[in-house]
DRENTORKOL-3810 file (N, C-alpha, C; in nm, 4 decimals):
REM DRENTORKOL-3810
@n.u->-1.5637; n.v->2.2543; n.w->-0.4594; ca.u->-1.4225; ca.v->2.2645; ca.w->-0.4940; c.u->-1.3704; c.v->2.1249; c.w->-0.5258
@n.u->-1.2872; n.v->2.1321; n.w->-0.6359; ca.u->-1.2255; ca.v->1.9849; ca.w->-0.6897; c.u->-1.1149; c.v->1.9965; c.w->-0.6528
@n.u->-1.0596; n.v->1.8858; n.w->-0.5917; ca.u->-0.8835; ca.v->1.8969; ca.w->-0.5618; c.u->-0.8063; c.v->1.7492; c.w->-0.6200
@n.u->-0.6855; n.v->1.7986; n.w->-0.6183; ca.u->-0.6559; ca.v->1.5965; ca.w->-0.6703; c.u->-0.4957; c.v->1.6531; c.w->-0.6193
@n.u->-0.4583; n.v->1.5219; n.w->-0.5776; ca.u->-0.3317; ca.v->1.5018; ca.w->-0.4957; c.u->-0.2401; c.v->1.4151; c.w->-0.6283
@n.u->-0.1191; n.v->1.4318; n.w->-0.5891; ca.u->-0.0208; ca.v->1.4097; ca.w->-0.6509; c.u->0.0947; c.v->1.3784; c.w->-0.5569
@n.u->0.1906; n.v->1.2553; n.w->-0.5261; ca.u->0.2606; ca.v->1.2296; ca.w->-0.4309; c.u->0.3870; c.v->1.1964; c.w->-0.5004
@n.u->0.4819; n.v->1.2295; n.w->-0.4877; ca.u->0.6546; ca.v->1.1934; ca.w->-0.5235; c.u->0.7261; c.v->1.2060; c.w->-0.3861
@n.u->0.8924; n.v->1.1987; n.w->-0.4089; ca.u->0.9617; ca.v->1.1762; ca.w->-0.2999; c.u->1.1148; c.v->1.1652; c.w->-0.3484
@n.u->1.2086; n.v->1.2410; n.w->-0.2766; ca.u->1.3190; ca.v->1.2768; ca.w->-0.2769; c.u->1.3789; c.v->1.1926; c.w->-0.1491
@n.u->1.5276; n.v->1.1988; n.w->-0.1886; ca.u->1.6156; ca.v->1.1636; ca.w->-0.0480; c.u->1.7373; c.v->1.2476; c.w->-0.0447
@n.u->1.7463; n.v->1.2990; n.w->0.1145; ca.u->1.8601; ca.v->1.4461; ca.w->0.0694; c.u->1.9413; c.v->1.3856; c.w->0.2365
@n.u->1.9895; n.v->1.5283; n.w->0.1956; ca.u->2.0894; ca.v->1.5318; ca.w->0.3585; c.u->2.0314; c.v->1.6663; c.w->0.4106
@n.u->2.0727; n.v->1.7169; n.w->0.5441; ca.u->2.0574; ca.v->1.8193; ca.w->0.5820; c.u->2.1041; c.v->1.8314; c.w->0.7220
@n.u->2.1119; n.v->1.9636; n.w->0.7461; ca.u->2.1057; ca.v->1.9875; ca.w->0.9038; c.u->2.0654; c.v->2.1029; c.w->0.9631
@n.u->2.0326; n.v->2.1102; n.w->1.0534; ca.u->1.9394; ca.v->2.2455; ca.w->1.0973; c.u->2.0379; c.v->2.3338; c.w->1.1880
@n.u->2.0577; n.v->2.4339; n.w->1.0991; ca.u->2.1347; ca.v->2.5553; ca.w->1.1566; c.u->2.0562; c.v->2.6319; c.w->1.3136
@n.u->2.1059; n.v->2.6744; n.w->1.4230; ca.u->2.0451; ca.v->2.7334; ca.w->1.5304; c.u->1.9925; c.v->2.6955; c.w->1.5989
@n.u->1.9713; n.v->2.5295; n.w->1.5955; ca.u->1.8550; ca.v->2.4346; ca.w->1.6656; c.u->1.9532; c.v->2.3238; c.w->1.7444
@n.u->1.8917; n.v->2.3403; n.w->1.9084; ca.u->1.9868; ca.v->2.2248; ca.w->1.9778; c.u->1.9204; c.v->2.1326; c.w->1.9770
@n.u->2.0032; n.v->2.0176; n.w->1.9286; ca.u->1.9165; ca.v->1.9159; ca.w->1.9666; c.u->1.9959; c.v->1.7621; c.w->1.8347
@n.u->1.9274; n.v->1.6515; n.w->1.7879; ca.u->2.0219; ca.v->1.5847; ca.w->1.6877; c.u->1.9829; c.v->1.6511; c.w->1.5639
@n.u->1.9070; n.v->1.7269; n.w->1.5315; ca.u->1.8561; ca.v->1.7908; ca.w->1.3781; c.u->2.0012; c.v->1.8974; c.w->1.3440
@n.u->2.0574; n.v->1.9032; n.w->1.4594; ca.u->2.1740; ca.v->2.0127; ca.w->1.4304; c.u->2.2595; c.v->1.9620; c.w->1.3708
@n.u->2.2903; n.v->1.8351; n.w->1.3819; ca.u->2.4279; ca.v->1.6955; ca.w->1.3003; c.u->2.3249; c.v->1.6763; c.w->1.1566
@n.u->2.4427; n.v->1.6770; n.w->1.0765; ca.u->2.4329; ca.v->1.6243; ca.w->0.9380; c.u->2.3296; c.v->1.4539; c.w->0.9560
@n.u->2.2206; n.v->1.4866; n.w->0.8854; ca.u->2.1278; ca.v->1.3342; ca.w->0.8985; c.u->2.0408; c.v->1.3682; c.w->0.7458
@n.u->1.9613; n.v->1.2565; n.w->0.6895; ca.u->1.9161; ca.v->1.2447; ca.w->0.6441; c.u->1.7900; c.v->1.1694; c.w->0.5959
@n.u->1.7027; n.v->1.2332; n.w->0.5158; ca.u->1.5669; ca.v->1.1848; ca.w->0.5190; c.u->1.4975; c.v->1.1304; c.w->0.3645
@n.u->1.3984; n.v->1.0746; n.w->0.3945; ca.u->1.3663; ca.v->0.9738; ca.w->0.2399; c.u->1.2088; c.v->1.0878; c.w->0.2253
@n.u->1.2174; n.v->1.1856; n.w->0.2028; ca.u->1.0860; ca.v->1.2775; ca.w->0.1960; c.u->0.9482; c.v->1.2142; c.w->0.1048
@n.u->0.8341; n.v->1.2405; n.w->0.1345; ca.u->0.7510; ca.v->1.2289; ca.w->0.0984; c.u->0.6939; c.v->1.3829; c.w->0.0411
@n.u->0.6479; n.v->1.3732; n.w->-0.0795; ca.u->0.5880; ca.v->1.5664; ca.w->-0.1039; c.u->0.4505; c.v->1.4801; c.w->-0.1737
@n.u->0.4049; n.v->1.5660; n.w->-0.1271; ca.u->0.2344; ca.v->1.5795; ca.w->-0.1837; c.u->0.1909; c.v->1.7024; c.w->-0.2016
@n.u->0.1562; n.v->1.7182; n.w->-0.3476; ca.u->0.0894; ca.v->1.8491; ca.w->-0.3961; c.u->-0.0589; c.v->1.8290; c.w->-0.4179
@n.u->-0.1437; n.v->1.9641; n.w->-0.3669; ca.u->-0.2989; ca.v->1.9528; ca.w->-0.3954; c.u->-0.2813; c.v->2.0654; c.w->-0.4880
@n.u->-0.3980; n.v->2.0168; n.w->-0.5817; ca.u->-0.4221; ca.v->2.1491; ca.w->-0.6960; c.u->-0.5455; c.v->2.1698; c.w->-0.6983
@n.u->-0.6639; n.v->2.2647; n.w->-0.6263; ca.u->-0.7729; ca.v->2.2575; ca.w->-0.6448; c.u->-0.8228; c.v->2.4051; c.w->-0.7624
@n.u->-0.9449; n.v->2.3379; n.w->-0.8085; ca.u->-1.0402; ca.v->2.4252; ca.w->-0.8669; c.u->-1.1709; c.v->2.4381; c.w->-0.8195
@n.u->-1.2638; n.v->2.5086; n.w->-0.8823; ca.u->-1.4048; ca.v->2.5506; ca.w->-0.8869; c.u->-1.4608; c.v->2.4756; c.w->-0.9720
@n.u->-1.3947; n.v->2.4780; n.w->-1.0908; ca.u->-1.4469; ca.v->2.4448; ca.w->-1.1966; c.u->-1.3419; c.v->2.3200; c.w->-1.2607
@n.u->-1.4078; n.v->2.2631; n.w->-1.3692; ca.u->-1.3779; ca.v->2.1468; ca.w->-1.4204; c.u->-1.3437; c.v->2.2003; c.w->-1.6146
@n.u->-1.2283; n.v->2.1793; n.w->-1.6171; ca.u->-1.2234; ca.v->2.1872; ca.w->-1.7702; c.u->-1.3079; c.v->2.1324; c.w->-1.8729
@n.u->-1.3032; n.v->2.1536; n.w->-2.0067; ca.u->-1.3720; ca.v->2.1115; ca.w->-2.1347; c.u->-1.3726; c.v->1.9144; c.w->-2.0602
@n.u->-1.2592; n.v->1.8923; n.w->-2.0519; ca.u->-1.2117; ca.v->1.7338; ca.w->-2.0298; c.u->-1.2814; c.v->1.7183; c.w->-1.9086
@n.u->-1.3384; n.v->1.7576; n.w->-1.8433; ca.u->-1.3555; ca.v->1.7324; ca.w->-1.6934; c.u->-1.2702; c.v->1.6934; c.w->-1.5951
@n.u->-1.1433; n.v->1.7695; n.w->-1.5954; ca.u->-1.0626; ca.v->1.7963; ca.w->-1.5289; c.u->-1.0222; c.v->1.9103; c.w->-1.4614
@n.u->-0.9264; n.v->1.8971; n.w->-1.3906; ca.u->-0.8422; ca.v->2.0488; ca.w->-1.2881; c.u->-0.7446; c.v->2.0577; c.w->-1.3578
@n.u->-0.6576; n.v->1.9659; n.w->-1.4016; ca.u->-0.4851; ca.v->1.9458; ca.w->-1.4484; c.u->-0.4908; c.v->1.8103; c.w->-1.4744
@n.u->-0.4426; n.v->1.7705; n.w->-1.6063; ca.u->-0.3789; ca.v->1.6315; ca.w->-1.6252; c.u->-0.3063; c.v->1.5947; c.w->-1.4763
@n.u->-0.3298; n.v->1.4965; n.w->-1.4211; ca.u->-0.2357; ca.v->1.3935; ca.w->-1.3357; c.u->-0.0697; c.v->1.4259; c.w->-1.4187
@n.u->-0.0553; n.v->1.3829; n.w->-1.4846; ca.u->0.0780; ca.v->1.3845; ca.w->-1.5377; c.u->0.1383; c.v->1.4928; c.w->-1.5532
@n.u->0.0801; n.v->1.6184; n.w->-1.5770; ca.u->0.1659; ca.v->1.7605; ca.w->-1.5516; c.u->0.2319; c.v->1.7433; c.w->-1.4487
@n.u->0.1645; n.v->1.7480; n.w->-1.3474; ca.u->0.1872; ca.v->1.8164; ca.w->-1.2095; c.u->0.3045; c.v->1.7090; c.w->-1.1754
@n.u->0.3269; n.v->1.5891; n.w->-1.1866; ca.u->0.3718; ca.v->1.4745; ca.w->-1.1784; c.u->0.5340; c.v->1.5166; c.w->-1.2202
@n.u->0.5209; n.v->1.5666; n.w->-1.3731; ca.u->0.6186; ca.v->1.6139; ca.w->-1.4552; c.u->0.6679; c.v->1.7507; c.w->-1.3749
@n.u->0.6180; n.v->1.8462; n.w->-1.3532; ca.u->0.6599; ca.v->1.9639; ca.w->-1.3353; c.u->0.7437; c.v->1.9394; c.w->-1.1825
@n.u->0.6371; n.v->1.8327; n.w->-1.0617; ca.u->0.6851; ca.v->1.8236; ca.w->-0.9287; c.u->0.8354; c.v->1.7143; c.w->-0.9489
@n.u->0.7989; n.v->1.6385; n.w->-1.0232; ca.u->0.9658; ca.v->1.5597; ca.w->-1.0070; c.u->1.0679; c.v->1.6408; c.w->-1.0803
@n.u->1.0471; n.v->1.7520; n.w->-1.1821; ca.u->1.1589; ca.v->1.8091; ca.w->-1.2034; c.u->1.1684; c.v->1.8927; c.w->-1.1222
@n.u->1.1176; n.v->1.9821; n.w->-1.0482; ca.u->1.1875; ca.v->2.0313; ca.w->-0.8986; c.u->1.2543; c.v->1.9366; c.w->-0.7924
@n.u->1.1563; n.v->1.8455; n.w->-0.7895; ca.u->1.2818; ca.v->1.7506; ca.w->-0.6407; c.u->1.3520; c.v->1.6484; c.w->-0.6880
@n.u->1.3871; n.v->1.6661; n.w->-0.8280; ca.u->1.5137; ca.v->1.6265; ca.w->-0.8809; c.u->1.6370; c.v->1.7117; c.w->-0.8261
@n.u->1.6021; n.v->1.8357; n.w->-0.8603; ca.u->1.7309; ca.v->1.9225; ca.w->-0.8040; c.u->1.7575; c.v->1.8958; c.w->-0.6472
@n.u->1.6831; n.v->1.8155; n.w->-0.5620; ca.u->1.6897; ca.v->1.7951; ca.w->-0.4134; c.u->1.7691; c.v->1.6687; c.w->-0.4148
@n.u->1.7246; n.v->1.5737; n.w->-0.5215; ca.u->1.7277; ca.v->1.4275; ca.w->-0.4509; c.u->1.8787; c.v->1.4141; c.w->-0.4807
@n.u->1.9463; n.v->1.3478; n.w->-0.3599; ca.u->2.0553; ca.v->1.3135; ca.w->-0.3391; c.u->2.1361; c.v->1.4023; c.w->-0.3095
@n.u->2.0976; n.v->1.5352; n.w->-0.2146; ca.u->2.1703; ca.v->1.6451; ca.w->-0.2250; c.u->2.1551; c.v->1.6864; c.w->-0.0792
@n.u->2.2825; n.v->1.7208; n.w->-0.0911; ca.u->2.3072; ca.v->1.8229; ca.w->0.0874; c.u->2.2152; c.v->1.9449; c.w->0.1111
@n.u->2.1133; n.v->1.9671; n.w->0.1174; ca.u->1.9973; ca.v->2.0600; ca.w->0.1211; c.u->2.0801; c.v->2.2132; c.w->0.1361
@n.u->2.1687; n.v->2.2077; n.w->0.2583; ca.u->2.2239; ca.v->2.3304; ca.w->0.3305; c.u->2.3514; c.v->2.4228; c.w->0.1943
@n.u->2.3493; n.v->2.3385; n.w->0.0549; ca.u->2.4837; ca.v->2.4406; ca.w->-0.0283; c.u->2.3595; c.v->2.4493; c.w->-0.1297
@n.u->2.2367; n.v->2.3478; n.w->-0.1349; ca.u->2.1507; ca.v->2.4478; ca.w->-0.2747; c.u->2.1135; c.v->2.6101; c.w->-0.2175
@n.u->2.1175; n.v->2.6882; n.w->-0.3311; ca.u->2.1224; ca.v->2.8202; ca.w->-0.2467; c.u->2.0280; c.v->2.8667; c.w->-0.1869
@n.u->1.9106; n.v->2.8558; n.w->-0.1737; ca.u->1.8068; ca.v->2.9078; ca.w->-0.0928; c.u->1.8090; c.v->2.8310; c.w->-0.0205
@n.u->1.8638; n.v->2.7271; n.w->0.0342; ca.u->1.8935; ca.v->2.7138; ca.w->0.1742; c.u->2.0399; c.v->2.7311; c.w->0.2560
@n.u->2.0563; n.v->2.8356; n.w->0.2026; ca.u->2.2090; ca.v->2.8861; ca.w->0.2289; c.u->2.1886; c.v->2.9938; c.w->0.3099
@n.u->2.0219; n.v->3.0573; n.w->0.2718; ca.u->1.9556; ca.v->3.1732; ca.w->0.3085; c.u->1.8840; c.v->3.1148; c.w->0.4379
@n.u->1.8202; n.v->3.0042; n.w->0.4609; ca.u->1.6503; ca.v->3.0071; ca.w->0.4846; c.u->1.7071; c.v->2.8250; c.w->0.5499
@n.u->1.7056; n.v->2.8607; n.w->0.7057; ca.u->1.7181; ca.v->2.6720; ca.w->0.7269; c.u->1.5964; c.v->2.5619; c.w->0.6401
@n.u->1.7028; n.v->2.4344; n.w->0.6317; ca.u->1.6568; ca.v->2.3503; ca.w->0.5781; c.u->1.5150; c.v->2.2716; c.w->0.6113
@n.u->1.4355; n.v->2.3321; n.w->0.6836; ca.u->1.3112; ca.v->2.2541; ca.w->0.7627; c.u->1.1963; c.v->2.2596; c.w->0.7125
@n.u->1.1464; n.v->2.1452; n.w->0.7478; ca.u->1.0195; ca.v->2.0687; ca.w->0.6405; c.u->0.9353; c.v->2.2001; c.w->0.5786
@n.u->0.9169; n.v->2.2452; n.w->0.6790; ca.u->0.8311; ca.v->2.3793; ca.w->0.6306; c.u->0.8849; c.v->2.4857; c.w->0.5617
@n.u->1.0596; n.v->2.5275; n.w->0.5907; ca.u->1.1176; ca.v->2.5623; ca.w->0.4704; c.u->1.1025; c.v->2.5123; c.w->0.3089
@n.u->1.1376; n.v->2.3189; n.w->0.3106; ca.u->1.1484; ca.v->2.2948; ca.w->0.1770; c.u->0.9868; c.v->2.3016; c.w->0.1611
@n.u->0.8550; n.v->2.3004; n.w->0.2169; ca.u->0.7653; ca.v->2.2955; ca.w->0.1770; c.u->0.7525; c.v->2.3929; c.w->0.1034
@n.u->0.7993; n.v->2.5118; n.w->0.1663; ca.u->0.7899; ca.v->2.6475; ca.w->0.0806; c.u->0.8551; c.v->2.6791; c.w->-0.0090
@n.u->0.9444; n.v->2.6015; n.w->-0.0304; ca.u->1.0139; ca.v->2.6157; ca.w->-0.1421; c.u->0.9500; c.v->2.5908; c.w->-0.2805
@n.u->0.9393; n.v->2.4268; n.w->-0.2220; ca.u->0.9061; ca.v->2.3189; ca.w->-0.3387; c.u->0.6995; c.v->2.4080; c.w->-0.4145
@n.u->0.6609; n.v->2.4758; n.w->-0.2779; ca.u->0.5671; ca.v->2.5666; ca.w->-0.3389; c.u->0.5853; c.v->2.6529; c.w->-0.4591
@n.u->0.6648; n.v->2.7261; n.w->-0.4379; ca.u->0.7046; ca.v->2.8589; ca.w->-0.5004; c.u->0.7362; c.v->2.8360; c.w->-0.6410
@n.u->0.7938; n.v->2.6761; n.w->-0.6075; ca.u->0.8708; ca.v->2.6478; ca.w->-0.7258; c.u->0.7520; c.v->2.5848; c.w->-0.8995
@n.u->0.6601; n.v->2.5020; n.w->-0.8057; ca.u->0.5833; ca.v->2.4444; ca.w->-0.8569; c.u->0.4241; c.v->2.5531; c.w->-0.9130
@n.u->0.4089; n.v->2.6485; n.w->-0.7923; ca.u->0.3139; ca.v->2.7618; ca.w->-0.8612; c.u->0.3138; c.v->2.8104; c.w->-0.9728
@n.u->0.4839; n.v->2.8384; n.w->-1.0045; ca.u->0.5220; ca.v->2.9197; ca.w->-1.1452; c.u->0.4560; c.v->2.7702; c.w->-1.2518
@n.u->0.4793; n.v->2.7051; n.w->-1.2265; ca.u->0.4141; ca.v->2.5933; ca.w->-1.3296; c.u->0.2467; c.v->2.5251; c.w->-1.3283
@n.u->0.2188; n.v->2.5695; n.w->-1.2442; ca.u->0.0633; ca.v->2.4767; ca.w->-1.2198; c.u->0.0038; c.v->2.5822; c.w->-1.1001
@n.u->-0.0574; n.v->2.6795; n.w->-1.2527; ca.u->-0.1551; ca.v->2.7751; ca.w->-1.1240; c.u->-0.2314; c.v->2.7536; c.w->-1.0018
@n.u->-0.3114; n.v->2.6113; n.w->-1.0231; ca.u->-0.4225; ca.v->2.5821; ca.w->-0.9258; c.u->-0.3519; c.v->2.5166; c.w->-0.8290
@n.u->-0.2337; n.v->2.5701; n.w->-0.7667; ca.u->-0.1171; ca.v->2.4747; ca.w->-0.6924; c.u->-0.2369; c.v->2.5103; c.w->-0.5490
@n.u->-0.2863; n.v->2.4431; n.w->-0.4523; ca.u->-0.3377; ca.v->2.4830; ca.w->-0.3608; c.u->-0.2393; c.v->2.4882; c.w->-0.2152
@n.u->-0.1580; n.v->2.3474; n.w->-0.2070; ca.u->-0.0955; ca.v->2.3166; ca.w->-0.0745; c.u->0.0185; c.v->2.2498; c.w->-0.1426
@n.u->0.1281; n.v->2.2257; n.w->-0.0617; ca.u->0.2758; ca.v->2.1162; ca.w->-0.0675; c.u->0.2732; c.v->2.0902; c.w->0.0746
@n.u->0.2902; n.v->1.9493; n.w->0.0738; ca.u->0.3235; ca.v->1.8800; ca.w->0.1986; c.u->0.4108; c.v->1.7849; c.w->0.1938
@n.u->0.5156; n.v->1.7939; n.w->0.2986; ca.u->0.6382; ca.v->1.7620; ca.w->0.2715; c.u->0.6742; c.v->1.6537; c.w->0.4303
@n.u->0.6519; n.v->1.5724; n.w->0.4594; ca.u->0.6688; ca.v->1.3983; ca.w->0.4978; c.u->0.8155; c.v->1.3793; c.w->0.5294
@n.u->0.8812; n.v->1.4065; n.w->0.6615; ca.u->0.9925; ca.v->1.3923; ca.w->0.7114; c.u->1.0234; c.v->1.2726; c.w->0.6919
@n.u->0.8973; n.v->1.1884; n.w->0.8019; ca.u->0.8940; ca.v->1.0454; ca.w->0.8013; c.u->0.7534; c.v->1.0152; c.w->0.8067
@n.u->0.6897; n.v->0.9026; n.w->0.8576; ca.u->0.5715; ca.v->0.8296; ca.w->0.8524; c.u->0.4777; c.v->0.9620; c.w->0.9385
@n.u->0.5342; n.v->1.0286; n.w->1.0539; ca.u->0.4186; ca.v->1.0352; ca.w->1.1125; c.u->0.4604; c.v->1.2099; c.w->1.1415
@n.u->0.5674; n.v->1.2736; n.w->1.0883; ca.u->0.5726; ca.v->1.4249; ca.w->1.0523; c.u->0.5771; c.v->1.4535; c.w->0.9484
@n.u->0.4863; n.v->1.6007; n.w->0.9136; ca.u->0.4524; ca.v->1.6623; ca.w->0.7832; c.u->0.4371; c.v->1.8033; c.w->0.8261
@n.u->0.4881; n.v->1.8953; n.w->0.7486; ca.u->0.5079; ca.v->2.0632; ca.w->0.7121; c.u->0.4059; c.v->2.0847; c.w->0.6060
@n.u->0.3112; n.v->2.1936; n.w->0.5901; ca.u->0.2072; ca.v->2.1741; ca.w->0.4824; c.u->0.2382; c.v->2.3521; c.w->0.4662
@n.u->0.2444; n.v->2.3778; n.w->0.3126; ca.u->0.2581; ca.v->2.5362; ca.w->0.3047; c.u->0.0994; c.v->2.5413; c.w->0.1995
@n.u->0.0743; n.v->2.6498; n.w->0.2296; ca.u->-0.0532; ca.v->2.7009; ca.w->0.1466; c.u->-0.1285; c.v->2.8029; c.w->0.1363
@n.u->-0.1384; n.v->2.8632; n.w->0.0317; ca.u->-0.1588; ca.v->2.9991; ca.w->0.0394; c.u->-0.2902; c.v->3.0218; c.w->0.0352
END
């Protein structure tokens, strides 16, 4: 299996609805996302996906994040704002564009990460 990583990064606001504790107060985070795209096989080019698709397709999704109150975009109006929420998001979002989407991992800070993968 071939996989290749791809790393970008957003900065939002948020706060976690139902949860005691400081995640419940309005705070904010400088996210890290990392997408894996694996295959079996290797294209004509000997590739999985241009580097630069996935690059293109993942910063125009966490464009719509960066600089934004997480809790009024609408699927998180539905679905609290937590790493493993936007992981699943930023999944869902990026599958429709880059079939061989394998995992999204989504980097609170240095040393927490939410990983969605189907």
């Amino acid at each position: 299996m071939y996989s290749i990583r791809v790393e970008s990064s957003f900065s939002s606001a948020h706060n976690l609805r139902g949860y005691k504790g400081k995640c419940e107060a309005l705070h904010g985070h400088n996210w890290k996302v990392e997408a894996v795209v694996s295959r079996e096989t290797l294209d004509a080019a000997g590739m999985i996906v241009d580097f630069k698709v996935v690059k293109k397709e993942l910063n125009r999704i966490l464009e719509k994040l960066d600089h934004a109150y997480l809790n009024k975009i609408p699927y998180f109006k539905k679905h609290n704002p937590t790493s493993e929420q936007i992981a699943f998001y930023v999944y869902g979002q990026l599958k429709k564009k880059v079939r061989q989407l394998a995992s999204v991992t989504v980097w609170e800070n240095s040393t927490s990460s939410a990983t969605y993968a189907r």
